[in-house]
C-alpha positions in Angstrom: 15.1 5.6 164.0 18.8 5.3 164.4 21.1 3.6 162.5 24.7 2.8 162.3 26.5 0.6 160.1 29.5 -1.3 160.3 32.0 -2.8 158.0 33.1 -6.8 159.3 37.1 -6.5 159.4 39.4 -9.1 160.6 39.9 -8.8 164.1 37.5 -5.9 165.0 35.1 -6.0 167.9 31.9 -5.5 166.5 33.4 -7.2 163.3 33.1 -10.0 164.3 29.1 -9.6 164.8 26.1 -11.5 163.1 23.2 -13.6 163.3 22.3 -16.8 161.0 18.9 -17.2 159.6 21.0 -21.0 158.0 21.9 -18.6 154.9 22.9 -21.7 152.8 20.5 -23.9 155.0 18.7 -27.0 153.8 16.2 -26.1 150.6 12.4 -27.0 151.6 11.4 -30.5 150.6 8.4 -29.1 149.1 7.4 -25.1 147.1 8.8 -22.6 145.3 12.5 -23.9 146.3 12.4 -27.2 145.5 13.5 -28.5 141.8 10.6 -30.0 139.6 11.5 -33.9 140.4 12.3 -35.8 137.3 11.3 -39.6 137.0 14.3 -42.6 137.9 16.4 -43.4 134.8 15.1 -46.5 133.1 16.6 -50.0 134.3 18.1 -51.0 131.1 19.6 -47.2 131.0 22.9 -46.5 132.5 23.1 -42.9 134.3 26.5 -42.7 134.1 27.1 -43.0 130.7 26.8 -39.2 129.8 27.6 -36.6 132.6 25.7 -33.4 132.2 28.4 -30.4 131.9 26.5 -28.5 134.1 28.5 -28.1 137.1 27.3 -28.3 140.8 26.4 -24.8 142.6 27.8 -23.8 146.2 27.9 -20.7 148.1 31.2 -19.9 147.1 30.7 -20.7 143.2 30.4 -23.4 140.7 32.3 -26.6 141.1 32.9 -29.3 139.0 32.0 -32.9 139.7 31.7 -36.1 137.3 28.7 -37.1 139.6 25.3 -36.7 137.8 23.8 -36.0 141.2 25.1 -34.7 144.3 24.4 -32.9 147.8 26.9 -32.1 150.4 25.1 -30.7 153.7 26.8 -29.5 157.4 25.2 -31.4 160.1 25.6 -29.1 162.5 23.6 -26.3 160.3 21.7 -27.9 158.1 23.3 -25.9 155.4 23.5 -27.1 152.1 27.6 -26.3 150.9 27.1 -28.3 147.3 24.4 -29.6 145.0 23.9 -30.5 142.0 20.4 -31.7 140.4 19.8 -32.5 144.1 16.4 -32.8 143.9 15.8 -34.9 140.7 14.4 -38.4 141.2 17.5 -41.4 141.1 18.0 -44.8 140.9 19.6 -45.3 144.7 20.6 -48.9 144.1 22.3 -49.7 147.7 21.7 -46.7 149.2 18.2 -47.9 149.7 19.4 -49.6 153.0 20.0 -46.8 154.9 16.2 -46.1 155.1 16.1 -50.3 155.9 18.3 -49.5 158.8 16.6 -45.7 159.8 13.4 -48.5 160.3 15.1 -51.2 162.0 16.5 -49.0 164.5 13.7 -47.5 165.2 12.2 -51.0 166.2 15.3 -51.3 168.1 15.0 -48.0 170.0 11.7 -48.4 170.7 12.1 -52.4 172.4 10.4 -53.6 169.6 13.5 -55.8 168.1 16.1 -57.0 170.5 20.0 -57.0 169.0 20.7 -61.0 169.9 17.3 -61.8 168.7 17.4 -64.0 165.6 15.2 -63.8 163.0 14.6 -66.9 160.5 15.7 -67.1 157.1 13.4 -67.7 154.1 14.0 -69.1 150.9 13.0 -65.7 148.7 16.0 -64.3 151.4 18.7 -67.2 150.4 17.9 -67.0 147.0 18.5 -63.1 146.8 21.0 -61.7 143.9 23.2 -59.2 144.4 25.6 -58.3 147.1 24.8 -61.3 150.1 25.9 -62.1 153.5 25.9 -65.7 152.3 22.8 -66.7 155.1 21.9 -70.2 155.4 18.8 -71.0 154.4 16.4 -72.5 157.4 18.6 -70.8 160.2 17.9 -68.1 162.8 20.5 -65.2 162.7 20.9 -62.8 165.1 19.4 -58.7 164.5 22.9 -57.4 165.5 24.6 -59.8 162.6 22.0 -58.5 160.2 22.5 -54.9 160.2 25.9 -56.0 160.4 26.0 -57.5 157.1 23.3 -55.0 155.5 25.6 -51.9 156.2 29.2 -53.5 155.5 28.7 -56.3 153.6 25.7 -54.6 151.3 24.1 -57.6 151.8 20.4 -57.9 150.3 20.0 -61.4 151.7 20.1 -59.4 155.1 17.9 -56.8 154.2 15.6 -59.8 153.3 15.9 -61.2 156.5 15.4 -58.1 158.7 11.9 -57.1 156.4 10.7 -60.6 156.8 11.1 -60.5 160.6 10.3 -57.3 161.5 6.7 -56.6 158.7 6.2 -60.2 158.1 6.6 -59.6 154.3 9.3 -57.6 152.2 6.2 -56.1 150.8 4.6 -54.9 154.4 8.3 -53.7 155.6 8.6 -51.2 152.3 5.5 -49.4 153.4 7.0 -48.9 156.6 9.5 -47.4 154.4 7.4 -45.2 152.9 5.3 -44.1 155.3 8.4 -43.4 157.4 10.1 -40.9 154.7 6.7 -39.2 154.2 7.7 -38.3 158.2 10.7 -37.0 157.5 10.1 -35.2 154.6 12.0 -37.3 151.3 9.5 -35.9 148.9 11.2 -37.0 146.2 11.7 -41.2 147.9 10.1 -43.6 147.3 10.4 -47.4 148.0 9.5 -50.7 146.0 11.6 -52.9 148.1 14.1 -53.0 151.0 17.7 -53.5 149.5 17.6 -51.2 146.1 17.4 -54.0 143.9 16.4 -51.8 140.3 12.7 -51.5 140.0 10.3 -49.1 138.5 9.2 -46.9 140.6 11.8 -47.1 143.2 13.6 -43.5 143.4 15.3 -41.2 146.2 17.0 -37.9 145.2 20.3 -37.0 146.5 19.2 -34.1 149.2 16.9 -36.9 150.2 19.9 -38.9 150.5 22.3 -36.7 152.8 19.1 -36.3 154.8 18.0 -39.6 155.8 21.9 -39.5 156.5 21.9 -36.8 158.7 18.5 -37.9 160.6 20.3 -41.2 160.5 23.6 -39.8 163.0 21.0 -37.6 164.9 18.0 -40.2 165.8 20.1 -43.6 166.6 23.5 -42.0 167.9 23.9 -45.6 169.6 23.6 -47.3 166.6 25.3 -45.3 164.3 28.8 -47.1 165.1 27.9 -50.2 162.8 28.3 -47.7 159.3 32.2 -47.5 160.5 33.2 -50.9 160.7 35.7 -52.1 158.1 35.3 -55.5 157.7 32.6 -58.0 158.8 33.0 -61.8 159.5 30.1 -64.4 159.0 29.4 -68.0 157.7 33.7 -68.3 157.7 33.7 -65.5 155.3 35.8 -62.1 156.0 33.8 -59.0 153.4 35.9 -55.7 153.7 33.4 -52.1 153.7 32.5 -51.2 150.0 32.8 -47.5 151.4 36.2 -46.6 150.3 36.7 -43.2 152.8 35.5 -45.5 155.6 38.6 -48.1 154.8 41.0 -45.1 154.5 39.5 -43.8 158.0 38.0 -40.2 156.6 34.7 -41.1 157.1 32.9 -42.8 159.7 29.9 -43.8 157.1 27.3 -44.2 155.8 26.8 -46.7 152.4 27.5 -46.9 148.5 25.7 -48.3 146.0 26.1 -49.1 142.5 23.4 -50.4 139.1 23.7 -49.9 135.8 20.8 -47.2 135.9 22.7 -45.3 138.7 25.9 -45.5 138.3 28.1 -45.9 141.2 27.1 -43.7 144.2 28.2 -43.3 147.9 27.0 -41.5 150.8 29.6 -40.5 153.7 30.0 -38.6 156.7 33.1 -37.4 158.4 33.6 -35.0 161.3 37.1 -33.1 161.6 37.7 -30.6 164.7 33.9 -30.4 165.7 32.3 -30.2 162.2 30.7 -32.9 160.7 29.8 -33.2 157.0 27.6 -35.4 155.0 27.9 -36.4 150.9 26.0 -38.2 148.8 27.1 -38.7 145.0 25.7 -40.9 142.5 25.6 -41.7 138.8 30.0 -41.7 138.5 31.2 -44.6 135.9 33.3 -46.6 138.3 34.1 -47.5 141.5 37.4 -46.0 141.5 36.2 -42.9 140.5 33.6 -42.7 143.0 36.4 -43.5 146.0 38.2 -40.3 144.1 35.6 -38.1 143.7 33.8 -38.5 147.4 37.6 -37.7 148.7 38.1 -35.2 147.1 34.8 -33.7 147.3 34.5 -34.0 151.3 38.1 -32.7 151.5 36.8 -29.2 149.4 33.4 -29.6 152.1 35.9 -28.9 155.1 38.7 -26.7 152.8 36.2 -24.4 152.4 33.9 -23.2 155.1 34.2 -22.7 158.5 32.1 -22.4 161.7 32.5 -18.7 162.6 31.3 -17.6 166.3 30.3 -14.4 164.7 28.4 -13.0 167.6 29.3 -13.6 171.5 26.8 -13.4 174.3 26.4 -9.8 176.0 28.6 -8.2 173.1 27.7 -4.7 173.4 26.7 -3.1 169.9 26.0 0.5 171.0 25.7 2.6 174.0 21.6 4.1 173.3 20.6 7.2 174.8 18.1 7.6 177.6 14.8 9.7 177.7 14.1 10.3 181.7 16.5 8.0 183.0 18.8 7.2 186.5 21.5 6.5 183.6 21.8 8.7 179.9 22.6 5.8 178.2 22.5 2.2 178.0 23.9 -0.7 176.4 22.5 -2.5 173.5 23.5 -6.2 173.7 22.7 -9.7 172.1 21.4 -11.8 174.2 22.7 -15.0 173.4 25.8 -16.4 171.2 25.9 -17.4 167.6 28.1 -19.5 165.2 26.9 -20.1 161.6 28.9 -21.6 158.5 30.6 -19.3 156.4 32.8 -19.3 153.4 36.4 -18.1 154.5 36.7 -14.8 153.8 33.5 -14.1 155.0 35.0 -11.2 157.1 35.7 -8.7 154.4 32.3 -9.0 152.5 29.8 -8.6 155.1 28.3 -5.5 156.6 26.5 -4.9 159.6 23.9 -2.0 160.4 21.9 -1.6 164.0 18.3 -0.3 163.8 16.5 1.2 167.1 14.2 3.5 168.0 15.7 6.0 170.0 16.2 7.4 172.5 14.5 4.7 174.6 12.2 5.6 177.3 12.8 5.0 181.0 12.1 2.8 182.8 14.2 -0.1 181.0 14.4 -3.2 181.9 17.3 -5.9 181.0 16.8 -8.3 178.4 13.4 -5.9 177.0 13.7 -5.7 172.8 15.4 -2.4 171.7 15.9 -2.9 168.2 17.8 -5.5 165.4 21.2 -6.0 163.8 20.6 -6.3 159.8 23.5 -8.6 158.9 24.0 -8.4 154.9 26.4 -11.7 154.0 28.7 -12.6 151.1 26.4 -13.1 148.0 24.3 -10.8 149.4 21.7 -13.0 151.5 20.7 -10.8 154.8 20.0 -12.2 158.4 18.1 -10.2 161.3 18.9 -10.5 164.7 17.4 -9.2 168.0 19.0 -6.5 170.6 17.9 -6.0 173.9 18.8 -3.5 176.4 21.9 -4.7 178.6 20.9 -3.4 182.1 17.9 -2.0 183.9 17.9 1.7 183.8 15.1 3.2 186.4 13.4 6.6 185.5 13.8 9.7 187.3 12.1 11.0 189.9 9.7 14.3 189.6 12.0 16.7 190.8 15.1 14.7 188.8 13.0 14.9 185.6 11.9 18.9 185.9 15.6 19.1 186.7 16.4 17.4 183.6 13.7 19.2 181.4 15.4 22.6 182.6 19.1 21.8 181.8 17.4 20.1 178.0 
């Protein structure tokens, strides 16, 4: 077996090889890797009163945050850059809606709810505490104005509406809920009703949070635009977005939230020169320090990491010698490219060996497995990653290989 390792040093060829196996990627929603889940705070409790010291864990070290819980994921990878007590059980107050809209989509996506198709309004929705949309009670108001004034205007009288029409009953739409996050894998969600409004047994954990948001962007692309709108206009009433780094135009979503049991939380997404992050906080004391916090927060999120291209297609990693072949060597290439999300700095920590059995045997045919790069990574995670051989290499002939086995 040969082996030769290599250092990764800005700006050298080889250097700038790797393979990602999502090093910092997404924890499993269920197993070994997952955090015990801890029950919702009590109603009458407020989360936010005592912050836990304990400060969040990223790849590149511990950072401190005045949110109880928190998650910051790359959409792109997956990965997980922040988190802290992601998995515990919350209060998700508002945030709660996103999974009403990830539903009402669907129905929309699938033809099952038109956008200028109005739905009625009950009394139960009119009479709904809370943020509101201010519906009139015993009209018909249009799906598109709906989601409208459930994503901007936080309204529950909306979210009301929307169950009512699409299940029949609040009660029948919230175990479409439920059965939908058991599809996506929220382990740690679960649903009593469709706006957030505080009730026992009513629970999402952060990581489920940036999740939903991510599957959210992915699924309904064409919906998606509704989280970004700034201000909403119904019933002769202007309601400006409660999501203060949508206002400011550094994110283009997704929701906030805020009861006493929670705290104030937020969710958000941004994307800046072809990388998009997503954040979920909750459990900070106000609302201004939320709108502080998730900046500052999503600014670290894009300070911090970048999306290396750490491997190029064809890159040659070593020139193999050849048992009985046309040609005495051949290259060893990767077959396809690779980017993965890496602290910066990433260059001067990692290491790089190639492992093949060797020398190979003619005949060899392009693109046929040869051996693996081992890439060891800051932190010391490792990632493996196929080589093949580069071009075909044709064995010799009988006299060419007794003429070969008299020079060896």
């Amino acid at each position: 077996m040969h082996t030769r390792r290599f250092l990764l040093a800005g700006g050298a060829a080889l250097a700038s090889t790797g393979y990602s196996l999502n090093a910092f990627a997404r924890k499993a929603r269920t197993g070994a890797h997952a955090h015990p889940a801890t029950p919702a705070a009590p109603a009458g409790a407020s989360a936010a009163a005592t912050v836990p010291e304990a400060p969040a864990m990223t790849p590149v070290g511990p950072v401190d945050t005045v949110a109880r819980w928190a998650c910051i994921l790359d959409y792109n990878s997956g990965a997980t850059l922040l988190e802290k007590a992601a998995d515990e059980r919350m209060p998700p107050s508002s945030l709660t809606k996103m999974m009403t809209a990830y539903v009402t989509f669907g129905m929309l996506k699938s033809g099952r709810l038109k956008l200028d198709q109005a739905l009625p309004v009950s009394e139960k929705a009119w009479r709904m505490q809370g943020s509101r949309m201010f519906v009139p009670l015993g009209q018909s108001i249009p799906v598109q104005d709906l989601i409208q004034g459930m994503v901007i205007q936080s309204g529950n009288d909306a979210c009301i509406v929307l169950a009512e029409g699409i299940s029949g009953s609040e009660e029948q739409f919230v175990a479409v809920m439920n059965d939908t996050a058991g599809k996506l894998g929220l382990s740690n969600s679960h649903f009593m009703n469709a706006t957030g409004w505080p009730a026992e047994n009513h629970y999402m954990s952060a990581r489920d949070v940036a999740y939903l948001a991510l599957r959210l962007i992915h699924d309904f692309p064409e919906y998606y635009h509704y989280f970004s709108e700034k201000e909403f206009f119904f019933n002769k009433i202007r309601q400006e977005n409660r999501n203060a780094l949508v206002v400011k135009g550094l994110a283009d979503g997704l929701k906030t939230g805020h009861t006493d049991a929670g705290g104030f939380g937020l969710c958000a997404s941004s994307e800046r020169e072809g990388r998009r992050v997503i954040l979920a906080l909750n459990g900070m004391p106000t609302s201004n320090v939320r709108a502080r916090e998730s900046e500052r927060l999503m600014g670290w999120a894009f300070a911090n990491f970048e999306a290396a291209k750490i491997l190029n297609k064809g890159e040659v990693v070593e020139q193999a010698p050849v048992w009985m072949g046309q040609s005495q060597t051949v290259p060893l290439v990767v077959a396809q490219d690779f980017t993965m999300l890496l602290p910066h700095g990433w260059r001067n920590s990692t290491h790089v060996s190639l492992d093949y059995q060797g020398p190979l045997a003619a005949p060899l045919k392009a693109g046929q497995p040869a051996g693996q790069l081992t890439v060891l990574l800051p932190g010391g995670r490792q990632a493996l990653v196929p080589v093949v051989v580069g071009q075909d290499v044709p064995a010799l002939g009988v006299l060419g290989r007794a003429a070969r086995r008299l020079h060896l």
